[in-house]
C-alpha positions as CSV (number, residue, x, y, z in Angstrom):
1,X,203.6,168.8,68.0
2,X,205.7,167.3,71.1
3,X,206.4,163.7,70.8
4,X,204.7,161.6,72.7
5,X,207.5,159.7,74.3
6,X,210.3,161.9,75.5
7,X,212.3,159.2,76.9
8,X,212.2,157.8,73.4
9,X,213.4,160.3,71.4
10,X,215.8,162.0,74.1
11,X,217.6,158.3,73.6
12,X,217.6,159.1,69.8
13,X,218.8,162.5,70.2
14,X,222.0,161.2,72.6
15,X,222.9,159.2,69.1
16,X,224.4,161.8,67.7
17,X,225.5,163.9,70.3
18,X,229.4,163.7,71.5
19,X,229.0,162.8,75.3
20,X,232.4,164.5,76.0
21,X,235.0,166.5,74.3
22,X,237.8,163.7,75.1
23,X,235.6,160.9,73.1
24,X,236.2,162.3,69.8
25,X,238.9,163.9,68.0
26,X,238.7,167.4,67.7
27,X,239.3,167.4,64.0
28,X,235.9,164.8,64.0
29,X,234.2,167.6,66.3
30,X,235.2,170.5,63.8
31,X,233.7,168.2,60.8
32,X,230.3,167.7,62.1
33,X,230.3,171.9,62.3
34,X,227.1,173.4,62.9
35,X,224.9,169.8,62.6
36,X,227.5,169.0,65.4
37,X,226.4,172.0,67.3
38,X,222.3,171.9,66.8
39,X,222.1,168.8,68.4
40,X,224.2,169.6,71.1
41,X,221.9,172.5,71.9
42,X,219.5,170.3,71.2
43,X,220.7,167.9,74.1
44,X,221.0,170.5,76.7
45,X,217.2,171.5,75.9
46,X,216.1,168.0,76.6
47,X,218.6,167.5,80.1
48,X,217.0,170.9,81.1
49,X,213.4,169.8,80.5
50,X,213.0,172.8,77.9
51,X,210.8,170.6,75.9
52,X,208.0,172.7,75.5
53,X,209.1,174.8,72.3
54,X,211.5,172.1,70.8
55,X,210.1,170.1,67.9
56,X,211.9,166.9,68.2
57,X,210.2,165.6,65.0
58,X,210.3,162.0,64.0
59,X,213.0,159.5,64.3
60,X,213.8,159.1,60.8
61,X,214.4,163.0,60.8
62,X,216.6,162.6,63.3
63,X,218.8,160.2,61.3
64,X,218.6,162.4,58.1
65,X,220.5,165.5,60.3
66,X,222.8,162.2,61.5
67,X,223.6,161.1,57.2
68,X,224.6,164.8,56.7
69,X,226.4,165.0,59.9
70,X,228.5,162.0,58.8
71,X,228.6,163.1,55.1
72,X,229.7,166.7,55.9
73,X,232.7,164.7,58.4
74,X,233.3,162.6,54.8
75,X,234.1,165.8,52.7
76,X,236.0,167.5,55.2
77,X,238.3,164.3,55.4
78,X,238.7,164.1,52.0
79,X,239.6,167.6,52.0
80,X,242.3,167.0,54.8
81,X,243.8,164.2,53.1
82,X,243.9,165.8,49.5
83,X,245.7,168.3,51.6
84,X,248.7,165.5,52.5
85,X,248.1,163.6,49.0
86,X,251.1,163.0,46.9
87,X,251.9,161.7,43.4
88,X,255.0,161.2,41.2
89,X,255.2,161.9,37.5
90,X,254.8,158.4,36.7
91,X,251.9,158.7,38.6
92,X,250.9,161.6,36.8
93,X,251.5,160.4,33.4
94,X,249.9,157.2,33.8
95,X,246.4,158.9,34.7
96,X,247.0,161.5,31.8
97,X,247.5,158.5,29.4
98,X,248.8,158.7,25.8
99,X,246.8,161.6,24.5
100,X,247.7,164.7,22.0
101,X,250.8,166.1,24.4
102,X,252.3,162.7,23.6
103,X,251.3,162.2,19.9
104,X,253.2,165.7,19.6
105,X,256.0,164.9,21.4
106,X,255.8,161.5,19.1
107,X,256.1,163.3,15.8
108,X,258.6,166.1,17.1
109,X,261.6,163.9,18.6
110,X,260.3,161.0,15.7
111,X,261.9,163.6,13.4
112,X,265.3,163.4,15.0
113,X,265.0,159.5,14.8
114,X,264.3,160.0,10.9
115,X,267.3,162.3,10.8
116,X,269.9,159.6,12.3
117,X,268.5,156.9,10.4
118,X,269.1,159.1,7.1
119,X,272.6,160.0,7.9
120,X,273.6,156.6,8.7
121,X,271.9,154.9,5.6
122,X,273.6,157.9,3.4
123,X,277.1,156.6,4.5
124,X,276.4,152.9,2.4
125,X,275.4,155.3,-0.6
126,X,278.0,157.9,-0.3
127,X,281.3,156.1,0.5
128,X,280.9,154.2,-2.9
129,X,280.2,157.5,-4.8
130,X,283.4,159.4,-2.9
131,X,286.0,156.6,-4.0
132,X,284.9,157.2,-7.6
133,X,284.2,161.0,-7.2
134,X,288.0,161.4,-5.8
135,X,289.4,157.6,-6.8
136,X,290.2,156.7,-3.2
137,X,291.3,153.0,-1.9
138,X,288.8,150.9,0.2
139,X,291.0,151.8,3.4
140,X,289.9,155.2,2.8
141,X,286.3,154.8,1.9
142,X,286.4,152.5,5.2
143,X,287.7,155.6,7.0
144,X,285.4,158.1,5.8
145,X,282.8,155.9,7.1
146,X,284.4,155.1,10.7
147,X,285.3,158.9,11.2
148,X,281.3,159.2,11.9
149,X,281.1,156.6,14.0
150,X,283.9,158.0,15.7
151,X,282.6,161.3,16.5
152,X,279.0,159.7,17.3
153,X,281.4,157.6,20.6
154,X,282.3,160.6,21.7
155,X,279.3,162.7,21.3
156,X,277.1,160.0,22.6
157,X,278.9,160.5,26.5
158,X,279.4,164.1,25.9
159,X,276.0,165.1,24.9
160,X,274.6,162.2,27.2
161,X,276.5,163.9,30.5
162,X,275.2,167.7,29.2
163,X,271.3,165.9,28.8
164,X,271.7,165.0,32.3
165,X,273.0,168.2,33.9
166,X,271.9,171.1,32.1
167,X,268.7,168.9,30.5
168,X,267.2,167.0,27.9
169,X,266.0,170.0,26.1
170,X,269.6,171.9,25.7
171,X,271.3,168.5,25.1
172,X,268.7,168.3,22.4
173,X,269.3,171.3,20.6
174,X,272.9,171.5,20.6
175,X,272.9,167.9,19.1
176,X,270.6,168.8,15.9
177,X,272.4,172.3,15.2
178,X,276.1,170.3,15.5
179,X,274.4,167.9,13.2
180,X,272.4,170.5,10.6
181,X,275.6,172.7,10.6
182,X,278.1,170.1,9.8
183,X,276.1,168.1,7.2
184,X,275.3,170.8,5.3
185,X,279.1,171.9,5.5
186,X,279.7,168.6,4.3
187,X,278.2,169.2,1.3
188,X,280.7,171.9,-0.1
189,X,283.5,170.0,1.3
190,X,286.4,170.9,-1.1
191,X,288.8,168.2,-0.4
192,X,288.8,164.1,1.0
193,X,290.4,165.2,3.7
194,X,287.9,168.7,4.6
195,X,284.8,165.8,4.0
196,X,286.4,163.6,6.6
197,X,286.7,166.1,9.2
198,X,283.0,167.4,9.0
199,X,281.9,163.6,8.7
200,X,283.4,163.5,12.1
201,X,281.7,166.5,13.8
202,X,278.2,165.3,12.3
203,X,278.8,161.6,14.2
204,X,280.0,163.5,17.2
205,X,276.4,165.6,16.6
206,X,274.1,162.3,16.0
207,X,275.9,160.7,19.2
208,X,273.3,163.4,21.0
209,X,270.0,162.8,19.2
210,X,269.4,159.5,21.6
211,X,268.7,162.0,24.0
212,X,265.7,163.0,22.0
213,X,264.9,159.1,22.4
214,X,265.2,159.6,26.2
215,X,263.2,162.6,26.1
216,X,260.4,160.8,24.4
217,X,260.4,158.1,26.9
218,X,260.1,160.2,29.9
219,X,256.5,161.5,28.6
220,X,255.0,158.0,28.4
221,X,253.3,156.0,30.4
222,X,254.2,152.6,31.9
223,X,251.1,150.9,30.4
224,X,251.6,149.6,26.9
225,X,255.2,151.5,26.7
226,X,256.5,149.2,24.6
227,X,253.9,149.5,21.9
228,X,254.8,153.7,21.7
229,X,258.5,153.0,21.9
230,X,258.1,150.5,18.8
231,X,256.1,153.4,17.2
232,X,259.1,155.3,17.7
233,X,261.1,153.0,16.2
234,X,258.9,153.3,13.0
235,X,260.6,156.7,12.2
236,X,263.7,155.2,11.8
237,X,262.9,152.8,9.0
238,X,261.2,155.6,7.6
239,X,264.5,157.5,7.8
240,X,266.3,154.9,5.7
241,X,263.5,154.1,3.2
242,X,263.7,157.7,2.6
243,X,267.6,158.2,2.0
244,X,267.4,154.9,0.0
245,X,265.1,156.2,-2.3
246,X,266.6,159.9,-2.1
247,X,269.6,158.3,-3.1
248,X,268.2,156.3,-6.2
249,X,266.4,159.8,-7.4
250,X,269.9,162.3,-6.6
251,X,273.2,160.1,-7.1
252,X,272.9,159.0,-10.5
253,X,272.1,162.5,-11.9
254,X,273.6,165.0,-9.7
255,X,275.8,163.7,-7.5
256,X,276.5,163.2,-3.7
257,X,276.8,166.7,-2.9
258,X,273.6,167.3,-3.6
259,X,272.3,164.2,-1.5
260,X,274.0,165.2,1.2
261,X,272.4,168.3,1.4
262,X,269.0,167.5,0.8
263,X,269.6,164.8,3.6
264,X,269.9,168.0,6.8
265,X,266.2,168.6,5.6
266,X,264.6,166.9,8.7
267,X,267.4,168.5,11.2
268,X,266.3,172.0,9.9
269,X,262.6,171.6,11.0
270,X,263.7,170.0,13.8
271,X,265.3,173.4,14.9
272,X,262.7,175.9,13.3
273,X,260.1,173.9,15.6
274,X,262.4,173.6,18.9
275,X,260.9,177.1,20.4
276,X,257.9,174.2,21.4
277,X,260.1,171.2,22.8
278,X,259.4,170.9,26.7
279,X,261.9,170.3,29.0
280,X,261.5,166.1,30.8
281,X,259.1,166.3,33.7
282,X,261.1,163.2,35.1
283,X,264.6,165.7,34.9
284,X,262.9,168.5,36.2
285,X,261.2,166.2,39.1
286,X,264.7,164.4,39.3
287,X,266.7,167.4,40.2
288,X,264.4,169.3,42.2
289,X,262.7,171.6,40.2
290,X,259.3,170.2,41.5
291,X,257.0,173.8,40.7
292,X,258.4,173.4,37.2
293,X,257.5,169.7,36.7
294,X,253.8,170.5,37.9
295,X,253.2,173.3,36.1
296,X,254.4,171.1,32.9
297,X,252.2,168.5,33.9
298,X,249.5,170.7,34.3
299,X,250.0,171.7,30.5
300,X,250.0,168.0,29.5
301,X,246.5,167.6,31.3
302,X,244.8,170.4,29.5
303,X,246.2,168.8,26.1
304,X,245.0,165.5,27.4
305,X,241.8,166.7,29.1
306,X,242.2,164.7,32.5
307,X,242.8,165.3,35.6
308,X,245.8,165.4,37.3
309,X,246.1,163.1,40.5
310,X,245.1,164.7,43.9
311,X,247.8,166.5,45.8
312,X,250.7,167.7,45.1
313,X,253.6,166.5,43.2
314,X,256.8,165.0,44.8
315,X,260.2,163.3,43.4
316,X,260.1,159.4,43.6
317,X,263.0,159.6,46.6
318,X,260.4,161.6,48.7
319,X,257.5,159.6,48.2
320,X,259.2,156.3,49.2
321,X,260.3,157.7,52.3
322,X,263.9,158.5,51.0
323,X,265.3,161.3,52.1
324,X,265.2,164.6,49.3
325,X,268.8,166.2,49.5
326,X,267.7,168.7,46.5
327,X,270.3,167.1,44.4
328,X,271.5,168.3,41.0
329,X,272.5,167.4,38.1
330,X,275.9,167.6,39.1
331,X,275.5,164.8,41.9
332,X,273.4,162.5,39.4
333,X,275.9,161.9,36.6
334,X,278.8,159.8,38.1
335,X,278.7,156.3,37.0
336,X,281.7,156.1,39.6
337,X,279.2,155.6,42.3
338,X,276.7,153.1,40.8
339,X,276.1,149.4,43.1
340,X,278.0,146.8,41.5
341,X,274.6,145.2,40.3
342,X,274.3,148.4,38.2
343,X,277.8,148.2,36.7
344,X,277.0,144.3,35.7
345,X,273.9,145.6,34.2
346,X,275.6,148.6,32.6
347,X,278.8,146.5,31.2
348,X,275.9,143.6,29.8
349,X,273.6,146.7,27.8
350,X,277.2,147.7,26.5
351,X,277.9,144.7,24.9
352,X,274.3,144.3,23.0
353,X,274.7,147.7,22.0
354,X,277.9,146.9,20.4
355,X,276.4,143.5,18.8
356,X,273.2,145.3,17.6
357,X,275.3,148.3,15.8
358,X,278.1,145.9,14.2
359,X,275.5,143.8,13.2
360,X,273.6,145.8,11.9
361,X,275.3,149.0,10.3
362,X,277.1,146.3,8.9
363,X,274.4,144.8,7.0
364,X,273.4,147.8,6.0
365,X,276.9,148.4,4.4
366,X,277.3,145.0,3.0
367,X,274.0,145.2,1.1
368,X,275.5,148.5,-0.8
369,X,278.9,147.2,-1.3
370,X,277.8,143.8,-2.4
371,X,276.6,145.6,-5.8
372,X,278.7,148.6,-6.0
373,X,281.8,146.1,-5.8
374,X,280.4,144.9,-9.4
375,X,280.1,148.3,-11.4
376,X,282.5,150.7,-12.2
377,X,282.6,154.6,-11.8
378,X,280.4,156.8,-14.3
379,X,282.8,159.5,-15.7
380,X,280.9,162.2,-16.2
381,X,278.9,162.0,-12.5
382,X,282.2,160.0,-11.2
383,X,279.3,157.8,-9.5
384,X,278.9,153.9,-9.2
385,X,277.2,153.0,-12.5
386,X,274.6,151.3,-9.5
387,X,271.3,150.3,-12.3
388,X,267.9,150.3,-11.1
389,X,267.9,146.8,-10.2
390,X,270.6,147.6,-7.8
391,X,268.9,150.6,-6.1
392,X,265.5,148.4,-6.1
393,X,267.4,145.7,-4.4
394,X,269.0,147.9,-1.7
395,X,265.6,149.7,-1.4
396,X,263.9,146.5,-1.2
397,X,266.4,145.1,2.1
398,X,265.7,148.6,3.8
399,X,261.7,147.8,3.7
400,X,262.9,144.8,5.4
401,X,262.6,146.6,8.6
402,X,259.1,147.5,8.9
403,X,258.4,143.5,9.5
404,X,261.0,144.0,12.1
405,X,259.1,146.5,13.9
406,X,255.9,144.9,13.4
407,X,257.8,141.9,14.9
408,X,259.0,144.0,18.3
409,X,255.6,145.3,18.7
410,X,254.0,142.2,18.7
411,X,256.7,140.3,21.0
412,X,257.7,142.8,23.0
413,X,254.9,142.8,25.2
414,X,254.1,138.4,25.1
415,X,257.5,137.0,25.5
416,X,258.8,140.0,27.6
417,X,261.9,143.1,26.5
418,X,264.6,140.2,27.8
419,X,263.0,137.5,25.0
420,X,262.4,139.8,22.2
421,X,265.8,140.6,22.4
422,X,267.0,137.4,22.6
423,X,264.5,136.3,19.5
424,X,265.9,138.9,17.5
425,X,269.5,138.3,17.7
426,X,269.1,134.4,17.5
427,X,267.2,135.1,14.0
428,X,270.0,137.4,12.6
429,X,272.2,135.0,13.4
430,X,270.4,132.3,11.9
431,X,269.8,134.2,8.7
432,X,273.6,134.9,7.7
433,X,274.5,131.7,8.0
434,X,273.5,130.1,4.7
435,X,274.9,133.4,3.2
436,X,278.0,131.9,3.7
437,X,277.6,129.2,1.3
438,X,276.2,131.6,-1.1
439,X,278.5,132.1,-4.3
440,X,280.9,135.6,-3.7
441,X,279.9,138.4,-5.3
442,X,276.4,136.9,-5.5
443,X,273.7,139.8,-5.8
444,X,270.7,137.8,-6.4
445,X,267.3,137.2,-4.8
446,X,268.9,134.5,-2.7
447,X,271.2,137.2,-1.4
448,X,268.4,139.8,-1.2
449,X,266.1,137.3,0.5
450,X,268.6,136.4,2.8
451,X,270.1,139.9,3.9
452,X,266.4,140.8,3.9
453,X,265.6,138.3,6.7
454,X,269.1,139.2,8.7
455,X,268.0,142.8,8.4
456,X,264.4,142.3,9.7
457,X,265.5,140.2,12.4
458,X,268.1,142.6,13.6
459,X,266.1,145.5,13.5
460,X,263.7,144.0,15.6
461,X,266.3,143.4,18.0
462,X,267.5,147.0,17.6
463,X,264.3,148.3,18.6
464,X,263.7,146.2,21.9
465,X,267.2,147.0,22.8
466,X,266.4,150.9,22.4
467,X,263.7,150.3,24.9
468,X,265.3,147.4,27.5
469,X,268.2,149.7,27.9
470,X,266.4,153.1,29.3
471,X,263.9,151.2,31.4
472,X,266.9,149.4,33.2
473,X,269.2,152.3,33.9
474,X,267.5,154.8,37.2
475,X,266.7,158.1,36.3
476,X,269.6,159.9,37.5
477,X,272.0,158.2,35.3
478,X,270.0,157.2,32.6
479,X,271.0,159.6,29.3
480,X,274.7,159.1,30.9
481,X,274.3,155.1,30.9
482,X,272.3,155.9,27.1
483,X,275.3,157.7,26.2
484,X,277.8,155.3,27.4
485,X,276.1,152.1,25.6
486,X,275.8,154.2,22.8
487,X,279.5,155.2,22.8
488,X,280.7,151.7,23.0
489,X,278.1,150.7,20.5
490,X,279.5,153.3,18.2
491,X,282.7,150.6,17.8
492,X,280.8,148.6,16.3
493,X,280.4,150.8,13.6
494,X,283.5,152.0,13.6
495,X,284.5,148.7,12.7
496,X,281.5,147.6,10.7
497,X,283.3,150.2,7.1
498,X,286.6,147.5,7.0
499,X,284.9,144.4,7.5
500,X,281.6,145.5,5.5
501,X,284.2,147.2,3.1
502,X,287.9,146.9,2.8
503,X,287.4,143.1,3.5
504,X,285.0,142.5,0.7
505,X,286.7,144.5,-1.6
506,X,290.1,142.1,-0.3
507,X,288.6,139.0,-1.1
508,X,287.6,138.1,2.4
509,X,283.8,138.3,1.8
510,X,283.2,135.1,3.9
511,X,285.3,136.2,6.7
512,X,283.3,139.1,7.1
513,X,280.4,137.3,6.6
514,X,281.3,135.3,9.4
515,X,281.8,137.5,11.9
516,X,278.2,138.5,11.2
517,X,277.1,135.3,12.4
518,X,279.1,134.7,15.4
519,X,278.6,138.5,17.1
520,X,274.8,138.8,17.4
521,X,275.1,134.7,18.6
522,X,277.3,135.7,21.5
523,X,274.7,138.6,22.1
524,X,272.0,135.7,23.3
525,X,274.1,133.8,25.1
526,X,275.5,137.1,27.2
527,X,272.0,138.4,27.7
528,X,271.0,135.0,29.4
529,X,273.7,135.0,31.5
530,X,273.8,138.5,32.7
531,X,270.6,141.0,31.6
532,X,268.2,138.7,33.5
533,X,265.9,141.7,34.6
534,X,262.9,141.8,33.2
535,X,260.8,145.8,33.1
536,X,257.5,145.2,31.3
537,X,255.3,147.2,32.5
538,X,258.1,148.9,35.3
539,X,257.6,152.5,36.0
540,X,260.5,154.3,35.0
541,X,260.5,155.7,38.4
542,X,260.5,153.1,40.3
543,X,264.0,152.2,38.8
544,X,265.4,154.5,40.7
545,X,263.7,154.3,44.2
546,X,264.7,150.5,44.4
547,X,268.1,150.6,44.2
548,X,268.3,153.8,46.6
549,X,266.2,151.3,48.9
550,X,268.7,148.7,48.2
551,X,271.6,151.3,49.2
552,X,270.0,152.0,52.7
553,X,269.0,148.6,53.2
């Protein structure tokens, strides 16, 4: 039936009708398709007065074929711009979340933190049982100690430079078979001088495993960072609760040589399960290897089951409107070229570094030395006649460390990485100092209260340090700034044997003491004056694009 009023509805049917093919956009016209098209032919029916077999139908049928009109345009739109979409990794991984990629990627390069911690609590045990085993001075315990610490300045650059060139995966694997290789050598050492030399290779292999830290990092996303980070952390205090109580089960009964080979267990399932470890999507995005980084990302959605963003993926340069020269990893390691903000920043994390690892590996080594400087030598084990009070005591400071990470989780996020730090230092430092009024030689639960307090505070420290220092430092040169911090960090414990050590055992117990009030104090008052960035919550990212902005600004 013909409407009644054709002027009417030929007014309704001009609604949605272009009148000409200039007043729209062409990619609009090729939207509406063939709704677009029917009421055109529709229009030409009316202007012709071919009215007689047309149903016009009712208004409000009119403006149904105009909603689907308009959605169909929606679609198509959204379609276009999906087309020109684009997303980064963090981008990526912050949709993705925390889910079962991550929790796997947790537990795999949590294993390599376990294997550091083990190796570096092992040296308080075994430089005590080597000067009995071969009678050796405290000069020479001291140096079989430092030798690691040594090798772990050098490695940290060298394996930090190879992490950022040829990847966090191969820098990975190379660092735990240097590591597995030489500590199990160590083991069957037949001379002082033989142990020394494959001490130092297995420092120069742990200076690499921070790269599994990095690679870790670079799978999580911004929000709640911290919290994962300090979770990280956790396998660490595992690691030394572990070797404490390895060593309280091995060295009185059979010796060091069988601790230290029990102690390359972790590093050897580390590299029986490395066929699995992914390369960094942030590397691979970083040095334009873009298909790569999808396709990886693409896996860690189907663990995750989410969606990736809409798009396609692009480096962090390219999205903020920087041009994309392809670099490599070549053109990405020189710390030669940083701004001078990044140096000040750079030179500042190197201090901390060095105050966190003095600090604390010399703690660690006090705590042991403080009882084995006591007891004599067991002649049939040639061991430190260490009793069970002694191990429970040293056991007992090493548990001190899960309140420190309970500590950094909890602050890290309310007072902010710069604060936390702070915090931290400013409590070690506050807990040695009535040590030095304690009597010398003192091995009581004053002392064991005390060290307990410095070690809970500095761990804490440790671990906000671990995660300030990575979110500071751009992508490009970030394992090589690591690995640098790390390196000069390693000093520290190179010094840490002769004033945790050879000093005690000189009489200077108060001195040394000392000195582990005044470093991590000089820490808060340098990270004041120069860290003053704060990156909770930053995108790792974004790191980078601001101070290529600030380059071409």
């Amino acid at each position: 039936m013909v409407s009644t009023s054709a002027d009417d509805d030929f007014e309704n049917v001009r609604l949605v009708v272009p009148e000409s093919s200039s007043s729209r956009p062409s990619a609009s016209r090729r939207a509406l398709g063939t709704s677009g098209s029917s009421s055109s032919s529709l229009a030409e029916n009316v202007n012709h007065g071919q009215m007689g077999d047309v149903n016009l139908g009712s208004a409000s049928s009119l403006e149904a074929a105009d909603a689907d009109a308009a959605a169909a345009a929606s679609q198509e739109l959204a379609r276009s711009e999906s087309d020109f979409a684009t997303y980064t990794v963090d981008d990526a991984l912050n949709q993705l979340g925390f889910g079962r990629y991550q929790v796997f990627m947790l537990v795999y390069t949590g294993m390599a933190w376990t294997s550091d911690a083990m190796e570096m609590m092992l040296l308080s045990f075994i430089g005590p049982a080597v000067r009995c085993y071969w009678k050796l001075s405290p000069v020479k315990e001291s140096i079989m100690s430092a030798v690691v610490f040594l090798g772990m300045m050098v490695g940290a650059y060298v394996w930090g430079y190879v992490s950022d060139k040829y990847g966090r995966r191969t820098g990975f694997l190379a660092t735990a078979a240097a590591t597995f290789l030489f500590g199990l050598a160590s083991a069957f050492a037949p001379s002082f001088a033989w142990l020394v030399l494959f001490r130092c290779f297995v420092g120069f292999g742990l200076g690499g495993v921070p790269v599994a830290f990095t690679l870790f990092l670079e799978f999580v996303p911004s929000a709640n960072r911290g919290k994962w980070l300090v979770t990280m952390e956790s396998f660490w205090t595992v690691g030394s609760f572990f070797e404490s109580a390895l060593a309280w089960a091995l060295l009185p009964t059979h010796g060091w040589r069988w601790l230290l080979a029990f102690s390359t267990l972790p590093l050897f399932m580390l590299l029986v399960c490395f066929p699995w470890l992914p390369e960094s999507p942030h590397y691979l995005a970083a040095n334009g290897r873009i298909e790569e980084a999808q396709a990886l990302l693409f896996k860690v959605a189907a663990a995750n089951r989410k969606p990736l963003p809409p798009g396609r993926l692009v480096a962090n340069a390219v999205k903020a409107g920087i041009a994309d020269d392809d670099k490599t990893g070549e053109d990405s390691v020189s710390l030669s070229c940083c701004p001078p903000g990044l140096r000040v920043t750079l030179a500042g994390l190197c201090y901390l570094f060095f105050a966190n690892a003095f600090t604390y590996y010399g703690l660690v080594l006090l705590t042991t030395e403080l009882h084995a400087a006591t007891v004599g030598c067991d002649a049939e084990t040639r061991s430190p006649l260490l009793s069970n009070s002694d191990y429970g005591s040293i056991l007992a400071t090493s548990l001190a460390e899960a309140p420190g990470l309970v500590a950094a989780a909890l602050l890290i996020d309310s007072l902010g990485r710069r604060g936390s730090l702070a915090a931290g230092l400013a409590f070690a430092s506050a807990f040695v100092f009535p040590l030095m009024f304690l009597a010398k030689g003192s091995t009581g639960a004053a002392t064991t209260s005390v060290l307990f307090g410095a070690r809970c505070s500095i761990m804490c420290s440790f671990t906000v340090m671990v995660i300030y220092a990575p979110e500071v430092l751009p992508t490009s040169i970030r394992s090589t700034g690591l690995g640098l911090a790390n390196a000069v960090a390693r000093l520290g414990g190179i010094l840490a044997p002769f004033i945790s050590v050879s000093m005690v055992e000189a009489g200077y117990e108060k001195t040394a003491e000392l000195l582990y009030f005044v470093v991590p104090a000089s820490g808060v008052a340098l990270l004041m004056a120069v860290l003053k960035k704060e990156t909770k919550g930053t995108d790792l990212g974004n790191v980078s694009t601001e101070l290529e902005l600030a380059e071409f600004s």
